[in-house]
Structures are given as C-alpha cells and as structure tokens.
N, CA, C and O atoms as a printed pandas DataFrame, in Angstrom:
     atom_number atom_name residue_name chain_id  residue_number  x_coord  y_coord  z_coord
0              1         N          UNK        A               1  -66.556   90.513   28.294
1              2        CA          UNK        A               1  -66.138   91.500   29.250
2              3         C          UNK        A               1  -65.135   92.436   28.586
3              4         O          UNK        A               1  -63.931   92.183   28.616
4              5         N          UNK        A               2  -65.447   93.119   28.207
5              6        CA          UNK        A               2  -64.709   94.662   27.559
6              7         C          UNK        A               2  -63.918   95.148   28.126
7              8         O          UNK        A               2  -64.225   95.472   29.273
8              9         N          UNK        A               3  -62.534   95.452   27.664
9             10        CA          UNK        A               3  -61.631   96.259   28.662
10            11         C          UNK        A               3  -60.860   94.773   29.433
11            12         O          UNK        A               3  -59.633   94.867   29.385
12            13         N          UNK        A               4  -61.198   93.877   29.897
13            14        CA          UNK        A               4  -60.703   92.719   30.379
14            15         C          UNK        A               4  -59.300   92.308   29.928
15            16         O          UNK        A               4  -58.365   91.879   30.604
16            17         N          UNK        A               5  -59.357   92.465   29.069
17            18        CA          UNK        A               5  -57.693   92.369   27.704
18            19         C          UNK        A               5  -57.859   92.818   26.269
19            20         O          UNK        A               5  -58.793   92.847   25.468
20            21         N          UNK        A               6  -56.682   93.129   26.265
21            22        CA          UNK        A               6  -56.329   94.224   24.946
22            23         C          UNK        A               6  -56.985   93.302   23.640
23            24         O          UNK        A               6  -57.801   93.850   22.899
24            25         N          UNK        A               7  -56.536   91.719   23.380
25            26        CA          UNK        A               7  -57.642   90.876   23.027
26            27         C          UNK        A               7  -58.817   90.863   22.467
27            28         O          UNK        A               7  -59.297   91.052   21.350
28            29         N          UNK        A               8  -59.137   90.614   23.439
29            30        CA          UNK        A               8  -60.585   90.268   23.899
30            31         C          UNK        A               8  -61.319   91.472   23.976
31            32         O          UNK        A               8  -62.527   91.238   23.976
32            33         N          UNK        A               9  -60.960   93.030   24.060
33            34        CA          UNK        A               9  -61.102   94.191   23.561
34            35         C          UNK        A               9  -61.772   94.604   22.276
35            36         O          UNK        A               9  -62.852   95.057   21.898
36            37         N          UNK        A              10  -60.121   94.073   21.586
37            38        CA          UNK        A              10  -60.130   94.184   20.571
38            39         C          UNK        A              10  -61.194   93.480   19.304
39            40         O          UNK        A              10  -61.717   94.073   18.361
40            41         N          UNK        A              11  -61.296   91.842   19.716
41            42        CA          UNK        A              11  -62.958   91.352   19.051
42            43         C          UNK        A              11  -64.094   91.897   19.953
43            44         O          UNK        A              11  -65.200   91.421   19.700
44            45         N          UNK        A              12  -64.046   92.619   20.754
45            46        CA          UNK        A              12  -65.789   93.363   21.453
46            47         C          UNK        A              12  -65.800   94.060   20.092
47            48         O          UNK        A              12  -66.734   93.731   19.360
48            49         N          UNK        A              13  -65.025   94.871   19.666
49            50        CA          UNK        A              13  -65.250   95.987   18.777
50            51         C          UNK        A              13  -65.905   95.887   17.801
51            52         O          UNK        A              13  -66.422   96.932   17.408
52            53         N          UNK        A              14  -66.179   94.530   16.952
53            54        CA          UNK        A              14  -66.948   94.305   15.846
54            55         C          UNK        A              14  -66.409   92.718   16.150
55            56         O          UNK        A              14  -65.382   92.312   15.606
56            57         N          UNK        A              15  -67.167   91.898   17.032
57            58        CA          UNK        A              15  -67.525   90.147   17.169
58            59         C          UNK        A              15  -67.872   89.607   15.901
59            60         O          UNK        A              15  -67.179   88.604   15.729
60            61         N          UNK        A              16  -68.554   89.791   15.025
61            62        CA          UNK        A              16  -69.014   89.329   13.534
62            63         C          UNK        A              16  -67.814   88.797   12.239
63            64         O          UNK        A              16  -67.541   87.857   11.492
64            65         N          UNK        A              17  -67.319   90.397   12.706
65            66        CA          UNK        A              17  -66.175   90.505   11.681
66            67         C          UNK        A              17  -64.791   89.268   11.765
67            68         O          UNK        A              17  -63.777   89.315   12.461
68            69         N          UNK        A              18  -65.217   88.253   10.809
69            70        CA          UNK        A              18  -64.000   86.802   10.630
70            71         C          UNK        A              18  -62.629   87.272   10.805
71            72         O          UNK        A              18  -61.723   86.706   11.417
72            73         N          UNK        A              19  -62.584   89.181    9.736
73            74        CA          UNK        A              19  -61.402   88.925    9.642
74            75         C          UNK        A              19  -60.414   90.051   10.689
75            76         O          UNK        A              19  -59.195   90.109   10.852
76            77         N          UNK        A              20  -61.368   90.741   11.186
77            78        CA          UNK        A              20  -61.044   91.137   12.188
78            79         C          UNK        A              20  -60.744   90.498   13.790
79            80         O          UNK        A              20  -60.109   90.740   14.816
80            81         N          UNK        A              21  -61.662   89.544   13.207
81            82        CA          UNK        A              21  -61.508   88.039   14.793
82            83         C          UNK        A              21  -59.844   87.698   14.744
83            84         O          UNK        A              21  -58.943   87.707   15.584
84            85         N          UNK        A              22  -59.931   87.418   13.408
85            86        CA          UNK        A              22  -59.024   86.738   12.582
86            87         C          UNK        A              22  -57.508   87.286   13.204
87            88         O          UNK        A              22  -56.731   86.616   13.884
88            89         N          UNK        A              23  -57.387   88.282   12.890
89            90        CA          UNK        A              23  -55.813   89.287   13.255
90            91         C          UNK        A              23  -56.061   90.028   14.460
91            92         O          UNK        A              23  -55.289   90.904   14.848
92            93         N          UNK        A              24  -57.016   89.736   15.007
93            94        CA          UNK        A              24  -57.021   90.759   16.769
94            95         C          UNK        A              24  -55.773   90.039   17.055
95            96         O          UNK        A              24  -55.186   88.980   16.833
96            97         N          UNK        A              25  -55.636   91.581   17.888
97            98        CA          UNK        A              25  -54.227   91.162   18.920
98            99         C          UNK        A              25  -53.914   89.704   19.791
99           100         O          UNK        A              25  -54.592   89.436   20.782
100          101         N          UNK        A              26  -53.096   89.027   19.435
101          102        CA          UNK        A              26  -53.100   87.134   20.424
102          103         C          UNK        A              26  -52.289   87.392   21.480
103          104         O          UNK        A              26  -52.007   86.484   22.261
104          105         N          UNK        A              27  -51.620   89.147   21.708
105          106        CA          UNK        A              27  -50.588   88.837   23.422
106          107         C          UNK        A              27  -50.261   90.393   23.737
107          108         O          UNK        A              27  -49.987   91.338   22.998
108          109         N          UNK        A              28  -50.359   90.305   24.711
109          110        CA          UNK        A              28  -49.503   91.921   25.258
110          111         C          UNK        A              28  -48.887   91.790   26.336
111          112         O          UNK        A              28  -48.870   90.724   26.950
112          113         N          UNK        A              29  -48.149   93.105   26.819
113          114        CA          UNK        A              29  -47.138   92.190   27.814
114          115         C          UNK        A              29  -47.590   92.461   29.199
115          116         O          UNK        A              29  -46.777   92.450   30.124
116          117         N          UNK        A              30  -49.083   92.749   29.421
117          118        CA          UNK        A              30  -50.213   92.063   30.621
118          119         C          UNK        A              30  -50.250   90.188   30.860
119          120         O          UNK        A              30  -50.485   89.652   31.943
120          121         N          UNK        A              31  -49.982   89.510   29.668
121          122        CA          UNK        A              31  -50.364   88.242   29.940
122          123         C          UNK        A              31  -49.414   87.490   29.612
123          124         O          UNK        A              31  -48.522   87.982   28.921
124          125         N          UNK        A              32  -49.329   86.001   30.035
125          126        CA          UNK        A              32  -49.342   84.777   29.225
126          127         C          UNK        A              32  -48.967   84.269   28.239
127          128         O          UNK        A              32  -48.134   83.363   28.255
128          129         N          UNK        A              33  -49.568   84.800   27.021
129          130        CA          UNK        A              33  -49.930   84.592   26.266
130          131         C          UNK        A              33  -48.719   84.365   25.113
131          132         O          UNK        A              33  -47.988   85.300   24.785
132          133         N          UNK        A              34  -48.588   82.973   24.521
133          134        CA          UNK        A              34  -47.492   83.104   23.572
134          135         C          UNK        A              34  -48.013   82.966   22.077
135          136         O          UNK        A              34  -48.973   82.304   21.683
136          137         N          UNK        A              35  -47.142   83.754   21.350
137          138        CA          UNK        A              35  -47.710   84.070   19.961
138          139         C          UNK        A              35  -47.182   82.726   19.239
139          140         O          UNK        A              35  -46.083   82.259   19.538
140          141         N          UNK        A              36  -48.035   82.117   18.256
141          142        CA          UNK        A              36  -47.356   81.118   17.920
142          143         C          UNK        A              36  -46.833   81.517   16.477
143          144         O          UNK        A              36  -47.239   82.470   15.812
144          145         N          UNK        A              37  -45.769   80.521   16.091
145          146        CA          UNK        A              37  -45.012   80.907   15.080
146          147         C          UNK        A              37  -45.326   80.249   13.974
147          148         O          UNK        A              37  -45.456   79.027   14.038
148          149         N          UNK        A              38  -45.498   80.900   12.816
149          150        CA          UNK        A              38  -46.295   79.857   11.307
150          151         C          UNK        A              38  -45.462   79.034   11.299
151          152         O          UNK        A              38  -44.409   79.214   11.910
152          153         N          UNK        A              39  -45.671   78.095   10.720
153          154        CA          UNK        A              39  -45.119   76.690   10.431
154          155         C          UNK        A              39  -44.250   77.126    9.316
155          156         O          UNK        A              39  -44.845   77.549    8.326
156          157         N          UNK        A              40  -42.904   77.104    9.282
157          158        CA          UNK        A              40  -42.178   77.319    8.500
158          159         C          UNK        A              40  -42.270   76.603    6.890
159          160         O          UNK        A              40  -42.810   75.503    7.010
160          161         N          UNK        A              41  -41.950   76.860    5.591
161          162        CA          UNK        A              41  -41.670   76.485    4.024
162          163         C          UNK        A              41  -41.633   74.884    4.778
163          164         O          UNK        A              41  -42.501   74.201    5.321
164          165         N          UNK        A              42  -39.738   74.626    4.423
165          166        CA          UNK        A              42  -39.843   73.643    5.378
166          167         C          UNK        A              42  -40.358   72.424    6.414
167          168         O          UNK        A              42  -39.935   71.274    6.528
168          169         N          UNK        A              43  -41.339   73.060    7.061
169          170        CA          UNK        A              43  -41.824   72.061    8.296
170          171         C          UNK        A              43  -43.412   71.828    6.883
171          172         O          UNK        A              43  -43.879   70.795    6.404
172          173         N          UNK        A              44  -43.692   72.935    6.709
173          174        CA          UNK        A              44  -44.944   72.931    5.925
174          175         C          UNK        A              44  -44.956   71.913    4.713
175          176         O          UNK        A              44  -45.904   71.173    4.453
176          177         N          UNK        A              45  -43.566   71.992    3.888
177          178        CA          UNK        A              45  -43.190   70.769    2.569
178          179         C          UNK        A              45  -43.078   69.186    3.640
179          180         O          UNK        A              45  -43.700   68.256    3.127
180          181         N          UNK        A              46  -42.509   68.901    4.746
181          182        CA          UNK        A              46  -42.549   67.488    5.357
182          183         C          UNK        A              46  -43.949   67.259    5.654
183          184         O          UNK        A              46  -44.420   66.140    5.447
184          185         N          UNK        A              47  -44.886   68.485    6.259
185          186        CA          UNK        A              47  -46.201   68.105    5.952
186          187         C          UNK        A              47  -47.188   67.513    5.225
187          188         O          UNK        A              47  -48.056   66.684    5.499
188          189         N          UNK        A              48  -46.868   68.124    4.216
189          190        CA          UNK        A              48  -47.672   67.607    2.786
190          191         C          UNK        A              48  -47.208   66.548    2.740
191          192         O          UNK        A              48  -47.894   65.540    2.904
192          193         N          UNK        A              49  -45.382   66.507    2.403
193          194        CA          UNK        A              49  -45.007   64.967    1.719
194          195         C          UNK        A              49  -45.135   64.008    2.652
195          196         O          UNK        A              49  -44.955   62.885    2.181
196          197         N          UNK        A              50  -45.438   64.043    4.079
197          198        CA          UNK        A              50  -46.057   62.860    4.881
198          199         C          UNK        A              50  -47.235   62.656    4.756
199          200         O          UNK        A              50  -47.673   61.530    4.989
200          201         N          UNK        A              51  -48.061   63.682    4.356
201          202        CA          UNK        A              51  -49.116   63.512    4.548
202          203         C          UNK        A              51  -49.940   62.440    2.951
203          204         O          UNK        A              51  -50.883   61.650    2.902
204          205         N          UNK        A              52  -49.076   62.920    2.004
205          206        CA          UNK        A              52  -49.093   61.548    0.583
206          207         C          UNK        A              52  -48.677   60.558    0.812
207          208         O          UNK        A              52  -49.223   59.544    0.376
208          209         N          UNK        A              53  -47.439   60.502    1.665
209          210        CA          UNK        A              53  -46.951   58.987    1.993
210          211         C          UNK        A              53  -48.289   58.326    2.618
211          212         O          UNK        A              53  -48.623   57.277    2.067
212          213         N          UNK        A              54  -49.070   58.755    3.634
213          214        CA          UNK        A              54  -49.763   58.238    3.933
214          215         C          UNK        A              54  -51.341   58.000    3.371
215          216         O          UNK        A              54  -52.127   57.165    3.819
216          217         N          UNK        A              55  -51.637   59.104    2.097
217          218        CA          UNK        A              55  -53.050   58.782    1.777
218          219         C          UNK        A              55  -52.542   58.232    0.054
219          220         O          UNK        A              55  -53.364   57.781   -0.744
220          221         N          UNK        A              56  -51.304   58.363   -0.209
221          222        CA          UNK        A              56  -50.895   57.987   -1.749
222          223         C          UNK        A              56  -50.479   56.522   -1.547
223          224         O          UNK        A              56  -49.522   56.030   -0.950
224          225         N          UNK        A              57  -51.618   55.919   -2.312
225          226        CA          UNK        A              57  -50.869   54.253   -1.974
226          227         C          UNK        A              57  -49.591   53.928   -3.059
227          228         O          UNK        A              57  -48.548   53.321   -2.813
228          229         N          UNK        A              58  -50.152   54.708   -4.690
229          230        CA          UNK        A              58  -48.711   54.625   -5.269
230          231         C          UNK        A              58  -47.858   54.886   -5.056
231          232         O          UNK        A              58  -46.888   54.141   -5.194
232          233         N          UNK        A              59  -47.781   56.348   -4.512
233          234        CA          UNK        A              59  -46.405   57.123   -4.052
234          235         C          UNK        A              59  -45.695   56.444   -2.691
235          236         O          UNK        A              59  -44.485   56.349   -2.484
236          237         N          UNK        A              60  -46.921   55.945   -1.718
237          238        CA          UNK        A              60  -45.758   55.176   -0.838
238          239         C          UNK        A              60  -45.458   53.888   -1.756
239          240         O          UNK        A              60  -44.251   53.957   -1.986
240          241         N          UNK        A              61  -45.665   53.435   -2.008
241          242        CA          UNK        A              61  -45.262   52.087   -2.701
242          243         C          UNK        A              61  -43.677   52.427   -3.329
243          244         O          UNK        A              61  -42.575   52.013   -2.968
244          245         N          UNK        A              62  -44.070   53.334   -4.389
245          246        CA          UNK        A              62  -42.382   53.651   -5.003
246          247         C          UNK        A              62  -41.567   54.218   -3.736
247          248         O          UNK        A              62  -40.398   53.938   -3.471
248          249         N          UNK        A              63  -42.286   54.942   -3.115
249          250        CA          UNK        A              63  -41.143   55.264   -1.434
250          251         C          UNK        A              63  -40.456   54.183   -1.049
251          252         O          UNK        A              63  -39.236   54.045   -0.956
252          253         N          UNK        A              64  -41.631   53.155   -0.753
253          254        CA          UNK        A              64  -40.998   51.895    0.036
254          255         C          UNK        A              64  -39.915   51.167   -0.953
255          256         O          UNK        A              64  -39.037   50.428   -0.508
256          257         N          UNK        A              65  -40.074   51.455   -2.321
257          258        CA          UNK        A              65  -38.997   50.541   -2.993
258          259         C          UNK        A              65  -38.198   50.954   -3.189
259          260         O          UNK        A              65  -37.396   50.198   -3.738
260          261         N          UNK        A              66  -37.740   52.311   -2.966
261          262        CA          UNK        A              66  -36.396   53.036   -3.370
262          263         C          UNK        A              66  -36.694   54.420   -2.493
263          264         O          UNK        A              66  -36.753   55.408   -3.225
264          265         N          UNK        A              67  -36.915   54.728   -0.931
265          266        CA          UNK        A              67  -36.698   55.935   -0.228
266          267         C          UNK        A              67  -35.920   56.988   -0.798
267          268         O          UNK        A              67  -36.268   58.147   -1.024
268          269         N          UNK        A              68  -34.830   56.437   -0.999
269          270        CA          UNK        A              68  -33.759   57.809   -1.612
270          271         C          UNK        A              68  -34.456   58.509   -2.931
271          272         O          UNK        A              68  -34.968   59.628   -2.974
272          273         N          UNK        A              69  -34.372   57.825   -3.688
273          274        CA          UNK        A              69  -34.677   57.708   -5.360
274          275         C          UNK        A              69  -35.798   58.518   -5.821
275          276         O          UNK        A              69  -36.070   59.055   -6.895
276          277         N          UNK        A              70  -36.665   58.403   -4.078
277          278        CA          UNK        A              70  -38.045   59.016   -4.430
278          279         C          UNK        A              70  -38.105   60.060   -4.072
279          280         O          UNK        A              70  -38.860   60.806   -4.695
280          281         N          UNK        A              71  -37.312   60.632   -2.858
281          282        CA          UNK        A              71  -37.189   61.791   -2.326
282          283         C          UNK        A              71  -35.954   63.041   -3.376
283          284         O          UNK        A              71  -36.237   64.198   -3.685
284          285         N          UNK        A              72  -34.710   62.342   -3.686
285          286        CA          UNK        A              72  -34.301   63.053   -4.287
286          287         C          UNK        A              72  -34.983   63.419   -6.085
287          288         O          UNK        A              72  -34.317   64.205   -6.759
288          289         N          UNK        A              73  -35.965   62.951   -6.563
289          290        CA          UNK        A              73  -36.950   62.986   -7.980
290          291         C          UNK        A              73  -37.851   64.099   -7.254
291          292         O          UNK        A              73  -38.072   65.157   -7.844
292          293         N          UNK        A              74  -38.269   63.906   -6.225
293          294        CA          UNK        A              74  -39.200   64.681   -5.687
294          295         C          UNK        A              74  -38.165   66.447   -5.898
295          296         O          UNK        A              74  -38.591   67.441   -6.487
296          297         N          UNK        A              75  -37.200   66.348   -5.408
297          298        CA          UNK        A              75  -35.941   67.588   -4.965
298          299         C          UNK        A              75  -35.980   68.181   -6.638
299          300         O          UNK        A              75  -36.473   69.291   -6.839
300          301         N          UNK        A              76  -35.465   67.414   -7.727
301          302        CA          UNK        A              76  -35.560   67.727   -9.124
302          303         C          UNK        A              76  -36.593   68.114   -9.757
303          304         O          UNK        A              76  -36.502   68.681  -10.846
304          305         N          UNK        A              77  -37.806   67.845   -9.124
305          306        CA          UNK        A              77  -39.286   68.369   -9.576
306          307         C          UNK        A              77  -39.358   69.785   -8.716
307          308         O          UNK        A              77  -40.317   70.447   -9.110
308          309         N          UNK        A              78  -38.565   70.486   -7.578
309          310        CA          UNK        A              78  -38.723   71.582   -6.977
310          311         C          UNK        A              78  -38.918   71.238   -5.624
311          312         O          UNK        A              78  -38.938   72.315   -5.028
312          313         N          UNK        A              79  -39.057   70.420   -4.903
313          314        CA          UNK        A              79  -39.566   70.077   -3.711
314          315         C          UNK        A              79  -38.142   70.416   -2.921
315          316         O          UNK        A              79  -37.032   69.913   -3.097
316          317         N          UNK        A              80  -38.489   71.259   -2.159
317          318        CA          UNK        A              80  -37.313   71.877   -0.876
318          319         C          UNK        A              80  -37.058   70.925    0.117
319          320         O          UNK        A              80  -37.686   70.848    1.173
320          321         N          UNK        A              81  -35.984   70.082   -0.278
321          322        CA          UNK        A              81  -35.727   69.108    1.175
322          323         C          UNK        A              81  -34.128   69.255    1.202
323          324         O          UNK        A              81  -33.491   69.162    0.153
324          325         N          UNK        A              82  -33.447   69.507    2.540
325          326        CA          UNK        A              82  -32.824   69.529    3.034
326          327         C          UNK        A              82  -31.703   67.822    3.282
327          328         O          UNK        A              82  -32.364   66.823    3.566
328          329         N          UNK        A              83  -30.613   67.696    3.194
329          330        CA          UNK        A              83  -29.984   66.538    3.818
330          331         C          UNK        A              83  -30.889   66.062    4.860
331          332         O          UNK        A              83  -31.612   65.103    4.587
332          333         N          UNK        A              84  -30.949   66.600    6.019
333          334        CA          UNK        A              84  -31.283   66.167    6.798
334          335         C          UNK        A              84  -32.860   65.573    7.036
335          336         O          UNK        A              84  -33.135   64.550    7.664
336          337         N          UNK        A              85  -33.679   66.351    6.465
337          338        CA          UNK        A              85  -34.728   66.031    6.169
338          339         C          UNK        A              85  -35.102   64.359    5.318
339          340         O          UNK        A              85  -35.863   63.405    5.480
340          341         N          UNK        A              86  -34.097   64.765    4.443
341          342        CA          UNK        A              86  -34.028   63.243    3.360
342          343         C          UNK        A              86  -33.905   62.175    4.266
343          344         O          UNK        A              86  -34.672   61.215    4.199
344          345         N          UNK        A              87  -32.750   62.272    5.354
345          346        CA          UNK        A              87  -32.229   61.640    5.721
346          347         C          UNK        A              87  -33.262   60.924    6.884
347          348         O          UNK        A              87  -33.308   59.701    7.017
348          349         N          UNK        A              88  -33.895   61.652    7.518
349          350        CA          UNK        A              88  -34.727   61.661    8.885
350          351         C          UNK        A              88  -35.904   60.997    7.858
351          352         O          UNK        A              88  -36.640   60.226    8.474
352          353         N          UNK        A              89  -36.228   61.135    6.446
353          354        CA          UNK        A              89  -37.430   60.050    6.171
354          355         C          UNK        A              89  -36.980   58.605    5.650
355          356         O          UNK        A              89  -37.542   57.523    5.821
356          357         N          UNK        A              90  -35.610   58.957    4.853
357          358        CA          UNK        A              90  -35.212   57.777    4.791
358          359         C          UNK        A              90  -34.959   56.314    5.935
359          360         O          UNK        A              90  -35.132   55.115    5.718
360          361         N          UNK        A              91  -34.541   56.963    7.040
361          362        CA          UNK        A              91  -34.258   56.532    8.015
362          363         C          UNK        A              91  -35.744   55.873    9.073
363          364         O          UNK        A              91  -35.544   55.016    9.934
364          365         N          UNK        A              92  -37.177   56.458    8.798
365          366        CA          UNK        A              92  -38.292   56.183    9.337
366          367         C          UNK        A              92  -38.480   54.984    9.391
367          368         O          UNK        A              92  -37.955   54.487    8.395
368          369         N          UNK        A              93  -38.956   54.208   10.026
369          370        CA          UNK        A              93  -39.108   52.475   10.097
370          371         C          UNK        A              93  -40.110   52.764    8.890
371          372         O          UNK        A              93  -41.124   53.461    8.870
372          373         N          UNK        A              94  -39.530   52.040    7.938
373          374        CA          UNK        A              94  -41.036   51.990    6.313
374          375         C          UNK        A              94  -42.154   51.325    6.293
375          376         O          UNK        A              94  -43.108   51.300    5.516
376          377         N          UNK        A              95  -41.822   50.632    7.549
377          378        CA          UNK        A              95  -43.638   49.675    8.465
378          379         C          UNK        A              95  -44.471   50.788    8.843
379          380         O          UNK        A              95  -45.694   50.648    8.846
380          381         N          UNK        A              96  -43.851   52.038    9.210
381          382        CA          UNK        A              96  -44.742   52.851    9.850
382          383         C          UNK        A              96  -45.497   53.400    8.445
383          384         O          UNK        A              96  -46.705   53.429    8.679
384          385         N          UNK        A              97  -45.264   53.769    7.307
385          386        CA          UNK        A              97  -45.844   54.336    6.470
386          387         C          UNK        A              97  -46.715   53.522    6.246
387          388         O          UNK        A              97  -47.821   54.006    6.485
388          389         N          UNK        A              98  -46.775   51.932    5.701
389          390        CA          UNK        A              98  -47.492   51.092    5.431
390          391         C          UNK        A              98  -48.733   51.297    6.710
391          392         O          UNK        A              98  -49.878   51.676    6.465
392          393         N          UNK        A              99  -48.296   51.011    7.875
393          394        CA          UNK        A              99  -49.415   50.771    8.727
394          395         C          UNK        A              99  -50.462   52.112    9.380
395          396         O          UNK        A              99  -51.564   51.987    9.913
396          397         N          UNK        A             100  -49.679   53.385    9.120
397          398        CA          UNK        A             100  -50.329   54.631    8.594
398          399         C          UNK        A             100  -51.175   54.438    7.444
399          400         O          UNK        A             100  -52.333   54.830    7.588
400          401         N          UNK        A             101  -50.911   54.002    6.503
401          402        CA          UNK        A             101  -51.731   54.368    5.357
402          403         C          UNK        A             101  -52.934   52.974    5.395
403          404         O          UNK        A             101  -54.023   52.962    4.821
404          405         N          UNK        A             102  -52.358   51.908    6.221
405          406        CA          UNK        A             102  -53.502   50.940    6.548
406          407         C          UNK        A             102  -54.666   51.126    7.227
407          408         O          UNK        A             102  -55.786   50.633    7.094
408          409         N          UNK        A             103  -54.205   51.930    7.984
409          410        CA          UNK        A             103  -54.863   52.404    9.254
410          411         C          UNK        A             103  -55.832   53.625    9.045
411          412         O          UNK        A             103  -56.551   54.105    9.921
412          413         N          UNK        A             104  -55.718   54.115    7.530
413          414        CA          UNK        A             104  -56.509   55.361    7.190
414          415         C          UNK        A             104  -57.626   54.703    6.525
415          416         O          UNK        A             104  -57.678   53.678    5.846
416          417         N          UNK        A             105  -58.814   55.845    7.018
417          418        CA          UNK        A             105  -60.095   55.338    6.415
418          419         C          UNK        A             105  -60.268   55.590    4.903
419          420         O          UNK        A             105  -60.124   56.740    4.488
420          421         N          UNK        A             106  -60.590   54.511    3.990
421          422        CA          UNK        A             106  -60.493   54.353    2.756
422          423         C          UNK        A             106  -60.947   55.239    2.018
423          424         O          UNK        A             106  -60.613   55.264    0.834
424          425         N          UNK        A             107  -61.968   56.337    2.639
425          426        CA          UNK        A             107  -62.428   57.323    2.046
426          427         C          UNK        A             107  -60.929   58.642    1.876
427          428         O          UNK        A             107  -60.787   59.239    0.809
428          429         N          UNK        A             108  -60.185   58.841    2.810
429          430        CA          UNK        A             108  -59.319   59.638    2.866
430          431         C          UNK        A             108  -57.720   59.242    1.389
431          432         O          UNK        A             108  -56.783   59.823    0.841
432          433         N          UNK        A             109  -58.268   58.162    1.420
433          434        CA          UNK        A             109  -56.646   57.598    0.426
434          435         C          UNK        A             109  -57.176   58.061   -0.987
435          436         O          UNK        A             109  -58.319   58.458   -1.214
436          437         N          UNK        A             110  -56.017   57.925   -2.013
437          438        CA          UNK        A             110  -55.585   58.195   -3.171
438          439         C          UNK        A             110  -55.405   56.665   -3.714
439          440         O          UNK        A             110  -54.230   56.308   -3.797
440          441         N          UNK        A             111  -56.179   55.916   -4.014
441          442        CA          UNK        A             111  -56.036   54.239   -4.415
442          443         C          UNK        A             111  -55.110   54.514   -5.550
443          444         O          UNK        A             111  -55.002   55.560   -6.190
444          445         N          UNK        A             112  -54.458   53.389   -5.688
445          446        CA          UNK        A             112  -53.268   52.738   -7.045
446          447         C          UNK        A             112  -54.203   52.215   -7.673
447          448         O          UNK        A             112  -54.992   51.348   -7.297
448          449         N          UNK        A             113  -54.094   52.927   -8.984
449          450        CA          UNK        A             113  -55.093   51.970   -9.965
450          451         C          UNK        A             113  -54.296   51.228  -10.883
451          452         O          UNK        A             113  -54.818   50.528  -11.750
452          453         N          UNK        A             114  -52.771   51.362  -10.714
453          454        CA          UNK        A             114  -51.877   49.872  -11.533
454          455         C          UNK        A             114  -52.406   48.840  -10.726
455          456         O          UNK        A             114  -52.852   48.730   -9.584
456          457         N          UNK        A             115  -52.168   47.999  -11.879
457          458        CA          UNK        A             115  -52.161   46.561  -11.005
458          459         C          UNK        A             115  -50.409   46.220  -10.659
459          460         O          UNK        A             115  -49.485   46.510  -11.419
460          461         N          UNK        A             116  -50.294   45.609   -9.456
461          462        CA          UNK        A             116  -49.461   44.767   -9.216
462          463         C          UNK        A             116  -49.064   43.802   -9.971
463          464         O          UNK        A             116  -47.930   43.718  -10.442
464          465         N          UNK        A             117  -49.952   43.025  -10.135
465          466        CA          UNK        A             117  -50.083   41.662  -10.457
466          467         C          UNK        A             117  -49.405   41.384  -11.941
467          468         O          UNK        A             117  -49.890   42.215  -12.709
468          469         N          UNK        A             118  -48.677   40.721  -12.478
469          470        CA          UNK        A             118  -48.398   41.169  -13.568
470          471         C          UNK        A             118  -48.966   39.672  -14.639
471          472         O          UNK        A             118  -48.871   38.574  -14.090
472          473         N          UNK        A             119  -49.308   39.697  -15.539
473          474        CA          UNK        A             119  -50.707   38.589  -16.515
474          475         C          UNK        A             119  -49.222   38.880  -17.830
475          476         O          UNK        A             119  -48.781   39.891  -18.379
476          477         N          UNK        A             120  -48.885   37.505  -17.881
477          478        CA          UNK        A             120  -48.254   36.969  -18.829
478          479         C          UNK        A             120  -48.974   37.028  -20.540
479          480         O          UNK        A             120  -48.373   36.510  -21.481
C-alpha cells in the first residue's frame, strides 16, 4: 500500500533493490516507530568474547583457570575491556560457561586438541 508510510513508501519505489530495502527510512514522526541503536565497539567486543567462551573449549578452559589472567592477556593483545566489564565476567558463576558450552551442539564448538591427560 503506497503512500501508507513514508517507509513502506519508500521500499514501493524499487522492492528488489537489498540495498535500498536495506537503508529505507525505519521512523517518522507519523509513527511508533523506534530506531534502533547499533550495538556499540564495546557491547559488540563482550559479544564475540562470550561468544568463544562458549564455542572455544580451550579458551574457556584457560578462562576457568585463571578469569583475570585471561581477560587482562586478552586487554594486552588489543581487546577493549573496560574495569567493569572484566569485572562483570570475572564475577559470572564459571558453571555457566561450562554448561553453555556443554549444552552447544558439537558441530558449533572449536574442540581442544591438547590433551589433558598428561603420559609420564
């Protein structure tokens, strides 16, 4: 319906076009409508690095044995973390990472190919 909203207007004009879909107008001040805000540097770096804790079985492993140790190595390699940030993963119950990364289907993980086990 054309003309309906500035929107929805705006993809009538060429529907095909991805990248015009893509950046049509998302609000005017007829509607509703709230623009959402990109996911900040920041929110975007706790992303990723949760998202290894949970498919990196090595990397959580050294997490779980030294939280601090791993996050601040991570900070010296360039990784943008904040006190508080450190602090808010350090502080995570470290069962939850384990049973996250248990709980992921084996196709999605990053397997440890050290052995544990250590042969005298």
């Amino acid at each position: 319906m054309a003309g309906a909203h500035p929107a929805a207007d705006a993809i009538d004009r060429n529907p095909g076009d991805f990248q015009f879909r893509r950046f049509a107008p998302r609000r005017c001040g007829t509607c509703p409508w709230v623009a959402r805000k990109a996911p900040t540097l920041s929110q975007r770096t706790i992303e990723i690095l949760i998202g290894r804790l949970i498919t990196d079985e090595q990397f959580r492993s050294e997490f779980l044995r030294d939280r601090e140790k791993t996050l601040l190595g991570l900070c010296d390699r360039g990784l943008d973390l904040s006190r508080t940030e450190i602090a808010a993963l350090v502080n995570t119950d470290p069962a939850l990472w384990a049973r996250a990364g248990d709980s992921l289907d084996a196709r999605l993980q990053k397997a440890s190919l050290k052995n544990e086990t250590k042969i005298p």
